[in-house]
C-alpha positions in Angstrom: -10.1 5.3 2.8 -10.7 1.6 4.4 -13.7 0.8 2.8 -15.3 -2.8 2.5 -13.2 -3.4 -0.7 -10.2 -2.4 0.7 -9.8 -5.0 3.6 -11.0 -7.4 1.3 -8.3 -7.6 -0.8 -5.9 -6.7 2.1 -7.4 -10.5 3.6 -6.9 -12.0 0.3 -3.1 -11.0 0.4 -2.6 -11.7 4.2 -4.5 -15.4 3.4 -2.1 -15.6 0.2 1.1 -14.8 2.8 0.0 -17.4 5.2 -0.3 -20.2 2.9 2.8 -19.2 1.0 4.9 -18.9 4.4 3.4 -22.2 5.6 4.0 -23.9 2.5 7.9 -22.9 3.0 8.0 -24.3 6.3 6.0 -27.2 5.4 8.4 -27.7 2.8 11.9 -26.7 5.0 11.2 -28.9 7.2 10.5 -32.1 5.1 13.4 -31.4 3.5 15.5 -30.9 6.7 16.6 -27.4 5.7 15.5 -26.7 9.4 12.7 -28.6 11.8 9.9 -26.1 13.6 7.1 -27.6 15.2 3.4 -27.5 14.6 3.0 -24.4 16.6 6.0 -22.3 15.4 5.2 -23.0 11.4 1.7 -21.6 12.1 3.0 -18.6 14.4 5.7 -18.2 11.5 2.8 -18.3 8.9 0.6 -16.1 10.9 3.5 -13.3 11.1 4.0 -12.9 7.5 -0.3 -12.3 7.6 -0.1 -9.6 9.9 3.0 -8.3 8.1 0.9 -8.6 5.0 -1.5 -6.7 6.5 0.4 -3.9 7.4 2.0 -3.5 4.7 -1.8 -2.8 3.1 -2.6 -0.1 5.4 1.2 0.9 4.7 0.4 1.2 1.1 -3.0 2.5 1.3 -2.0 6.8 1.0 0.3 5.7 -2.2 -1.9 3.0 -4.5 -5.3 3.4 -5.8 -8.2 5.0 -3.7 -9.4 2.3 -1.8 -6.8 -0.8 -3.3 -3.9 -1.7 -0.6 -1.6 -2.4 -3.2 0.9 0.8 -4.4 0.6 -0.4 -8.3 -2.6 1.1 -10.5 -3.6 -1.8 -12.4 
């Protein structure tokens, strides 16, 4: 069920959330859309990670055997 493979690419999508989120933030803020600190982008950025990974063991019984994604490829 949560084999090696699995949390692999579970990491890949949680490391592809955190830069994405950070990114925005990043981004907000230079363009004055909103100001966050240091600390709150990364906190932001580290949420959508862990929300990324739950939504991989969320999508684990529905997907491919061993794939954390609910699309057969």
């Amino acid at each position: 069920m949560f084999d090696r493979l699995f949390w692999k690419l579970a990491a890949e999508r949680a490391v592809k959330s955190f830069a994405q989120t950070a990114l925005v933030v990043w981004g907000a803020d230079a363009a004055n859309v909103f100001t966050l600190d240091i600390k709150q982008g990364v906190g932001t950025a580290l949420a959508a990670a862990l929300l990324s990974v739950l939504t991989s063991v969320a999508s684990e019984p529905w997907g491919p055997e061993g794939d954390p994604s609910v699309v057969n490829g």
